[in-house]
PyMOL Python script that loads the backbone (N, CA, C, O; Angstrom):
from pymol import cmd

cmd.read_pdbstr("""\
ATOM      1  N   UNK A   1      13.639   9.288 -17.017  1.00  0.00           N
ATOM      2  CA  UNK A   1      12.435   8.503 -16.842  1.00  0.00           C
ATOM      3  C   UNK A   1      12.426   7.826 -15.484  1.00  0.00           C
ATOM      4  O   UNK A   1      11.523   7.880 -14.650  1.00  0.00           O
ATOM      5  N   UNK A   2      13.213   7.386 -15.427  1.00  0.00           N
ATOM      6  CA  UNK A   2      13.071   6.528 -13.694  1.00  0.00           C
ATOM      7  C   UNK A   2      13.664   7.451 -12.227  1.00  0.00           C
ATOM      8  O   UNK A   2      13.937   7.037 -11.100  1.00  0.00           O
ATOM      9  N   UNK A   3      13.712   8.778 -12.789  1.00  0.00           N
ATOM     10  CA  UNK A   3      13.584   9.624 -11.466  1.00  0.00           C
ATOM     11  C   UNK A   3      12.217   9.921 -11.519  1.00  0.00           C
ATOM     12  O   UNK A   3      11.576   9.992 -10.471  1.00  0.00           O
ATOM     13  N   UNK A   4      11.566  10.147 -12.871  1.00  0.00           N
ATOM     14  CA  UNK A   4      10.082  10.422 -12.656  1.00  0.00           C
ATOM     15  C   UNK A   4       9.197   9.513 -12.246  1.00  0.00           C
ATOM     16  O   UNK A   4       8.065   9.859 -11.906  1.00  0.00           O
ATOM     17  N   UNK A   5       9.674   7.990 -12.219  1.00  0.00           N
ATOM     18  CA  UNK A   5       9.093   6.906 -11.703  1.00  0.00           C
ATOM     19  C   UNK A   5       9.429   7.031 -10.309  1.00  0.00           C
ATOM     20  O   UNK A   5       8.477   7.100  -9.532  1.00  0.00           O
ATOM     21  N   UNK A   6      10.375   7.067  -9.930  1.00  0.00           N
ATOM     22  CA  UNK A   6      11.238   6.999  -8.327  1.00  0.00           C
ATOM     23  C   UNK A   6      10.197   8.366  -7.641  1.00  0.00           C
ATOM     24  O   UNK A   6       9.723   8.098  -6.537  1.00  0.00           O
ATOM     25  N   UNK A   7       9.979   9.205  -7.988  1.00  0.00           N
ATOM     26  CA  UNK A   7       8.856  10.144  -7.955  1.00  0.00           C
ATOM     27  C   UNK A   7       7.624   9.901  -7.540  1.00  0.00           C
ATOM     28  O   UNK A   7       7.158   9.965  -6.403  1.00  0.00           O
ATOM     29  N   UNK A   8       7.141   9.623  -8.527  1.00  0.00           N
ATOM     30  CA  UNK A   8       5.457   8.933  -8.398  1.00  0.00           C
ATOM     31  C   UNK A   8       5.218   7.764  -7.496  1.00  0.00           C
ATOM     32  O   UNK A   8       4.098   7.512  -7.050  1.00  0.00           O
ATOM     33  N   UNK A   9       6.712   6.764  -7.126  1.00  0.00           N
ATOM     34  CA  UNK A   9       6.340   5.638  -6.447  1.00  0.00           C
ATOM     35  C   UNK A   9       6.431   6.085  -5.335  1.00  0.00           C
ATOM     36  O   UNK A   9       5.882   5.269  -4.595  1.00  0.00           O
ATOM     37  N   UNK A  10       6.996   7.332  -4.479  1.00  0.00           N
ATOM     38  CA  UNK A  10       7.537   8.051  -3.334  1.00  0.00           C
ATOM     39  C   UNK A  10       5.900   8.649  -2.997  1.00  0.00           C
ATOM     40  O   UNK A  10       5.434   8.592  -1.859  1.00  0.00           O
ATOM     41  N   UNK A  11       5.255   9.132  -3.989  1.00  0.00           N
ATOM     42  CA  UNK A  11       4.058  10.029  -3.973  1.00  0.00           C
ATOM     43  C   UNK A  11       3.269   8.735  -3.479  1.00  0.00           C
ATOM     44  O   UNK A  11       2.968   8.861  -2.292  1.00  0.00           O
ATOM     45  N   UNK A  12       2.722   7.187  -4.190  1.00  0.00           N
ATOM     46  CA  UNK A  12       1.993   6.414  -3.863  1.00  0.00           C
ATOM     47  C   UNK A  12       2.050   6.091  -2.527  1.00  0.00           C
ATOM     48  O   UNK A  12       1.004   5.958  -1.892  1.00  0.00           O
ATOM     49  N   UNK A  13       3.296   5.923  -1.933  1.00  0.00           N
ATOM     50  CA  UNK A  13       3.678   4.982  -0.765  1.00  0.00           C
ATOM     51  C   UNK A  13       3.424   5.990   0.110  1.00  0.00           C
ATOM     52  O   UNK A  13       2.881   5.716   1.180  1.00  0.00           O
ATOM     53  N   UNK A  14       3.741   7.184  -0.175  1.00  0.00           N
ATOM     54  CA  UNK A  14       2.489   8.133   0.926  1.00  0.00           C
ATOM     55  C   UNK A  14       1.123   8.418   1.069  1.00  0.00           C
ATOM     56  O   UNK A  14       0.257   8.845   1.833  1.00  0.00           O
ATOM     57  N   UNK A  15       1.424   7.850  -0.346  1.00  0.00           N
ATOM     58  CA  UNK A  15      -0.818   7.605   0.104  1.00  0.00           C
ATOM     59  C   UNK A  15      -0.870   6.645   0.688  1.00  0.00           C
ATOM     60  O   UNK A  15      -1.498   6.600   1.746  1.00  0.00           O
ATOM     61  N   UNK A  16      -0.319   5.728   0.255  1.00  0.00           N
ATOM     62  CA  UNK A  16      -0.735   4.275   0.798  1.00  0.00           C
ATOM     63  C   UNK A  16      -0.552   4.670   2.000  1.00  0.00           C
ATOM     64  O   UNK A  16      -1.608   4.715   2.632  1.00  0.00           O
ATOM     65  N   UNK A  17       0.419   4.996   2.613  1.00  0.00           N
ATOM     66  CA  UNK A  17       0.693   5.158   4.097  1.00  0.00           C
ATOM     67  C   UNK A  17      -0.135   5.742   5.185  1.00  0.00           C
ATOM     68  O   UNK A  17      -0.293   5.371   6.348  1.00  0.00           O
ATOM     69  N   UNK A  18      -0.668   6.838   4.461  1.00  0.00           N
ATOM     70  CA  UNK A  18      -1.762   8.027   5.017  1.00  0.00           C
ATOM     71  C   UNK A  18      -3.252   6.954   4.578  1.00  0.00           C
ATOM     72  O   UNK A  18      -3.860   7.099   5.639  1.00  0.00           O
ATOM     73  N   UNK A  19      -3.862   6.332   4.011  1.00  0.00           N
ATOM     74  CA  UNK A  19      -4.849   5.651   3.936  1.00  0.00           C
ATOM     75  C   UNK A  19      -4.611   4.136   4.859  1.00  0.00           C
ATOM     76  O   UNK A  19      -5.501   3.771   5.626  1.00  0.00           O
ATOM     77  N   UNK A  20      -3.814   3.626   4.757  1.00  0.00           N
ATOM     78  CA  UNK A  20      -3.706   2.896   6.082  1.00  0.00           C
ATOM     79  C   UNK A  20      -3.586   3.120   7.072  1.00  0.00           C
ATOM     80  O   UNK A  20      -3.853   2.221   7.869  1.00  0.00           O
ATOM     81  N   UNK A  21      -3.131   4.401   7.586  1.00  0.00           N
ATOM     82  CA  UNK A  21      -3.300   5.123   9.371  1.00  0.00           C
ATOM     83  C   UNK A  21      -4.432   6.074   9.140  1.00  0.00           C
ATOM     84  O   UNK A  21      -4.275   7.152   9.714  1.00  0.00           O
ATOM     85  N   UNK A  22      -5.733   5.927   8.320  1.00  0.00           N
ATOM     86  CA  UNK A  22      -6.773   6.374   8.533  1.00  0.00           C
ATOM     87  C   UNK A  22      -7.782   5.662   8.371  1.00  0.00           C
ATOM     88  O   UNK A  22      -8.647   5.604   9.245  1.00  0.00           O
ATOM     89  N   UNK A  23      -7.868   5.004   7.259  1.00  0.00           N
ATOM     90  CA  UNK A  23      -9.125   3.882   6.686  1.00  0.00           C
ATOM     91  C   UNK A  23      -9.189   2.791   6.530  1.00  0.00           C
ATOM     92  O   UNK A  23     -10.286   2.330   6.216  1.00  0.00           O
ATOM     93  N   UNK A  24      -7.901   1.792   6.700  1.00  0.00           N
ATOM     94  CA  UNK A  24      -7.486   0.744   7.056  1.00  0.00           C
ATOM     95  C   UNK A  24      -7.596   0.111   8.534  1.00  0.00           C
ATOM     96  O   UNK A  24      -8.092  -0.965   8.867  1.00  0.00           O
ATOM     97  N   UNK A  25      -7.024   1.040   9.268  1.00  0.00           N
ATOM     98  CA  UNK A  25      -6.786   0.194  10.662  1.00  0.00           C
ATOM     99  C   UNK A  25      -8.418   1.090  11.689  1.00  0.00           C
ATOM    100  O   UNK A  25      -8.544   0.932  12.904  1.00  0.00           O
ATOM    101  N   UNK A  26      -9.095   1.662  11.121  1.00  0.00           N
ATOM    102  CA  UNK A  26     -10.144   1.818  11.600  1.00  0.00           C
ATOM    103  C   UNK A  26     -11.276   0.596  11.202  1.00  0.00           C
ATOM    104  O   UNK A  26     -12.233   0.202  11.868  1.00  0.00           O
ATOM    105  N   UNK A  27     -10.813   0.166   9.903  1.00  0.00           N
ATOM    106  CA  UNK A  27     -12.014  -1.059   9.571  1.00  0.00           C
ATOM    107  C   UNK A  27     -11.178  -2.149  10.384  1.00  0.00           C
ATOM    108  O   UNK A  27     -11.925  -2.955  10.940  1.00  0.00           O
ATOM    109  N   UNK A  28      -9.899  -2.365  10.583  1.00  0.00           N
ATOM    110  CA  UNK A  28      -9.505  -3.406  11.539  1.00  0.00           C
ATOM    111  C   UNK A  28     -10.508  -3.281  12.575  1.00  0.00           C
ATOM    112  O   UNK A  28     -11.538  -3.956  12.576  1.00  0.00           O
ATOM    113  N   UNK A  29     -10.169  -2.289  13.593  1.00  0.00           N
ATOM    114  CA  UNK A  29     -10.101  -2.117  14.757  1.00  0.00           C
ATOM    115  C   UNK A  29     -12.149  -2.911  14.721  1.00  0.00           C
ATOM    116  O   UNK A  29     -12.645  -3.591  15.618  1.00  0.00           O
ATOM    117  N   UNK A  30     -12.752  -2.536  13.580  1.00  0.00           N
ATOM    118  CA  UNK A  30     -14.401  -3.119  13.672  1.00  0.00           C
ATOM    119  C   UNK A  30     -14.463  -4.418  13.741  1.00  0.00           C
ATOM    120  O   UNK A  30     -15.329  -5.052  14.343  1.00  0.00           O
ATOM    121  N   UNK A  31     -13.123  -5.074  12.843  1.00  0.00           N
ATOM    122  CA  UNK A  31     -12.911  -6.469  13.137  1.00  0.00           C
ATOM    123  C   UNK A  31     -13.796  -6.645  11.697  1.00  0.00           C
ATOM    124  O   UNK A  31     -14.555  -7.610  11.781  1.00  0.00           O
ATOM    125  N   UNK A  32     -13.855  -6.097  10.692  1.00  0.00           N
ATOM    126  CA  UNK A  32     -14.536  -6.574   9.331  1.00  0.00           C
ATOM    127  C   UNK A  32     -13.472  -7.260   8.332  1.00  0.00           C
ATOM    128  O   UNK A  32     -12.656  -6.615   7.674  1.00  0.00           O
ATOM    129  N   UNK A  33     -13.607  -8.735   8.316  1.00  0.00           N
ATOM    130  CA  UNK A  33     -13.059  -9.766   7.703  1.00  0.00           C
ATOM    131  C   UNK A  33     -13.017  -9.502   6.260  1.00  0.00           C
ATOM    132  O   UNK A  33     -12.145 -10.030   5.570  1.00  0.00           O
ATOM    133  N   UNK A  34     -13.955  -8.674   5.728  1.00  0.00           N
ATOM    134  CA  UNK A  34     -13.786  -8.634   3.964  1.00  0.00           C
ATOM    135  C   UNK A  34     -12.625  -7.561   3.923  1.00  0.00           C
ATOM    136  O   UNK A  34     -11.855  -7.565   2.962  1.00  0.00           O
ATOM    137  N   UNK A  35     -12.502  -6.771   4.803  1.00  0.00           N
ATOM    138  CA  UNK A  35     -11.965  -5.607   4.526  1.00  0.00           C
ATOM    139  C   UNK A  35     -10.098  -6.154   5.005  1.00  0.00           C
ATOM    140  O   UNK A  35      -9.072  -5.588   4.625  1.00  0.00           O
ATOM    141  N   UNK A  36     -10.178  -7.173   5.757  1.00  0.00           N
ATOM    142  CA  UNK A  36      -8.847  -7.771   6.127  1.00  0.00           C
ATOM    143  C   UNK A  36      -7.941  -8.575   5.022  1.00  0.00           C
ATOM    144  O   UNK A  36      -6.731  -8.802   5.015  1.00  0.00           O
ATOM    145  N   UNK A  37      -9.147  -8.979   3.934  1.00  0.00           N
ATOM    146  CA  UNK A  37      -8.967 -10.233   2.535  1.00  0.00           C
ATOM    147  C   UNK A  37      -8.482  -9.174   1.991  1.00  0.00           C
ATOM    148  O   UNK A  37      -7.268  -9.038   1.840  1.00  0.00           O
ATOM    149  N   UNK A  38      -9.509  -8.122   1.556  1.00  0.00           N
ATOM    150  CA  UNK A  38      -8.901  -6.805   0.094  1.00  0.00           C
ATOM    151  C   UNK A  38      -7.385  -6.591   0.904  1.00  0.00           C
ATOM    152  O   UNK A  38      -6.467  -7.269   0.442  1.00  0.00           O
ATOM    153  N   UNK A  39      -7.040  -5.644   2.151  1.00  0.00           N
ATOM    154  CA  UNK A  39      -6.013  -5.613   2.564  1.00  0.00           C
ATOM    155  C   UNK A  39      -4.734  -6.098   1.959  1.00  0.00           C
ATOM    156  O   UNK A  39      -3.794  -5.569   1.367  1.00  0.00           O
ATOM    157  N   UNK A  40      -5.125  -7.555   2.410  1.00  0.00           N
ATOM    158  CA  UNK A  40      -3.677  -8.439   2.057  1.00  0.00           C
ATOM    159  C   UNK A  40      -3.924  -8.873   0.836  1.00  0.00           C
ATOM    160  O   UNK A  40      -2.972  -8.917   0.058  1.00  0.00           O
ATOM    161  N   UNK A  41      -4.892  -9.181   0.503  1.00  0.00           N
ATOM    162  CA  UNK A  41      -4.822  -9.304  -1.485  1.00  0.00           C
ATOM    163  C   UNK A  41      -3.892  -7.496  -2.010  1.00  0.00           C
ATOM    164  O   UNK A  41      -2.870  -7.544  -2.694  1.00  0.00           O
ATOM    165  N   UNK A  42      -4.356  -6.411  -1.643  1.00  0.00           N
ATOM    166  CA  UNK A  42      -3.478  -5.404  -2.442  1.00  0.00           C
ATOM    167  C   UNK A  42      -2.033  -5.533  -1.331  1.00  0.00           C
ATOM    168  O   UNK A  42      -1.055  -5.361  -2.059  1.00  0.00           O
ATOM    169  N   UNK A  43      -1.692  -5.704  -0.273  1.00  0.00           N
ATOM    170  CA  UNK A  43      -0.493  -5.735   0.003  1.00  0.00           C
ATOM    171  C   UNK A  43       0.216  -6.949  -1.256  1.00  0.00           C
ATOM    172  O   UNK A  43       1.368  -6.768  -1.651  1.00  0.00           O
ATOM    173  N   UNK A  44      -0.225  -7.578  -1.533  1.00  0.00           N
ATOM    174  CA  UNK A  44       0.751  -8.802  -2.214  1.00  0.00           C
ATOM    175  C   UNK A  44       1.071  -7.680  -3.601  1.00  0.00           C
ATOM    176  O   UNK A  44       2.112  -7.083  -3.877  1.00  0.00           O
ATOM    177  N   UNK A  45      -0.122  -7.684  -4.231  1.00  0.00           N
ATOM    178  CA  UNK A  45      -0.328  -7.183  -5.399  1.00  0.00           C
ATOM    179  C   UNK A  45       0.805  -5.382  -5.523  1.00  0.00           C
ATOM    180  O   UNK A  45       1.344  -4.948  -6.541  1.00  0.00           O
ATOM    181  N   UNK A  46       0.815  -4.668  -3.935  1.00  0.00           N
ATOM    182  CA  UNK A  46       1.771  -3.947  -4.059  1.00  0.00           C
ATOM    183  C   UNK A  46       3.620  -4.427  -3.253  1.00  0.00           C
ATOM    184  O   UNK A  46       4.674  -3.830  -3.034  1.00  0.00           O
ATOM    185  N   UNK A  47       3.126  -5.683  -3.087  1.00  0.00           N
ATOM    186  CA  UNK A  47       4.683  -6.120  -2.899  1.00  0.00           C
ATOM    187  C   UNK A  47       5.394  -6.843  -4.314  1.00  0.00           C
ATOM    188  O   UNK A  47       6.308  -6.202  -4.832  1.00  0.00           O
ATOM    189  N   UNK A  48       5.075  -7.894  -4.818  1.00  0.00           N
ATOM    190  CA  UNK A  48       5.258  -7.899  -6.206  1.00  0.00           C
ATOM    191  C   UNK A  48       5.077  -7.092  -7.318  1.00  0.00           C
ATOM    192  O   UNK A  48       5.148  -7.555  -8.456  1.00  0.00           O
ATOM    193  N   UNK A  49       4.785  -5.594  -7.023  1.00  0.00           N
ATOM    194  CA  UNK A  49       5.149  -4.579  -7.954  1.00  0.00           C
ATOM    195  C   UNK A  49       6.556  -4.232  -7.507  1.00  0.00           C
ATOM    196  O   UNK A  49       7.531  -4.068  -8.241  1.00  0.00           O
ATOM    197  N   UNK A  50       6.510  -4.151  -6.240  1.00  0.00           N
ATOM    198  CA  UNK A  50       7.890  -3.396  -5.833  1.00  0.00           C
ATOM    199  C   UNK A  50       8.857  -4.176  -5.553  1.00  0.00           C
ATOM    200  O   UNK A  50       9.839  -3.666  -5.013  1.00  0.00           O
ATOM    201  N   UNK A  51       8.859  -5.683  -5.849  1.00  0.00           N
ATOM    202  CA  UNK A  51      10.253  -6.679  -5.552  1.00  0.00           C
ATOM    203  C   UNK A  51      11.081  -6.048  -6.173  1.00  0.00           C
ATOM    204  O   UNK A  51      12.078  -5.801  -5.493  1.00  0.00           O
ATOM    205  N   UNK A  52      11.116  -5.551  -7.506  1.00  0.00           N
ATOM    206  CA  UNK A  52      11.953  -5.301  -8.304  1.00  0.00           C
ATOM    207  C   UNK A  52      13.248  -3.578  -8.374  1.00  0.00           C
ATOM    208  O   UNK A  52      14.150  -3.069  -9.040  1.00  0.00           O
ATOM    209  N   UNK A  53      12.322  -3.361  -7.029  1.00  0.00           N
ATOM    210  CA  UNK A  53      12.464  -2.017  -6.468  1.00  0.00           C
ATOM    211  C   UNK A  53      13.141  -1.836  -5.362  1.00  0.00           C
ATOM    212  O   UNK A  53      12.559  -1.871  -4.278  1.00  0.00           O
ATOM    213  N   UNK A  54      14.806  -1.561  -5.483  1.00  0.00           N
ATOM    214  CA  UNK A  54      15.799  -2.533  -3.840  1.00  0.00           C
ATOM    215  C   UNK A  54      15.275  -1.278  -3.077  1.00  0.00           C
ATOM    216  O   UNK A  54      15.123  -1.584  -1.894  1.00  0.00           O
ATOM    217  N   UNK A  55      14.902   0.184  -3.348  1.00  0.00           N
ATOM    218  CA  UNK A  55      14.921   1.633  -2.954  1.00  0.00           C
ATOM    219  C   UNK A  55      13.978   1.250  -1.778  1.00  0.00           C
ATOM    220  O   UNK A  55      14.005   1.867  -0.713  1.00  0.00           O
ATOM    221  N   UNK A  56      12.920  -0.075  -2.079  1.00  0.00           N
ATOM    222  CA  UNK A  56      11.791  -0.178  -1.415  1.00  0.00           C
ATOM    223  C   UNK A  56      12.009  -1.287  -0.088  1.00  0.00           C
ATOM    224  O   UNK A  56      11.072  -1.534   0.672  1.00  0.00           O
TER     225      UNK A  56
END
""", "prot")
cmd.dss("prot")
cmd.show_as("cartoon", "prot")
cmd.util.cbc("prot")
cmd.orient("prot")
């Protein structure tokens, strides 16, 4: 079970990764403030998923 988790969290963090060097830092670069709030509201929300995660 937790290689198939260690799996899927490897699969997310490359999305995440590939959607922030495409659709993220292009709404930066416009300078749109709502889009800077969601940002760091889901960075928290995906850092306190993964405290518990030393791999991370």
């Amino acid at each position: 079970m937790s290689v198939a988790q260690a799996a899927l969290d490897s699969v997310s963090i490359v999305l995440l990764e590939s959607h922030i060097n495409t659709c993220v830092i292009e709404r930066f670069k416009q300078d749109d403030p709502d889009k800077k709030k969601e940002f760091l509201k889901s960075k928290n929300k995906f850092k306190s998923y993964y405290k518990y995660h030393t791999w991370v």
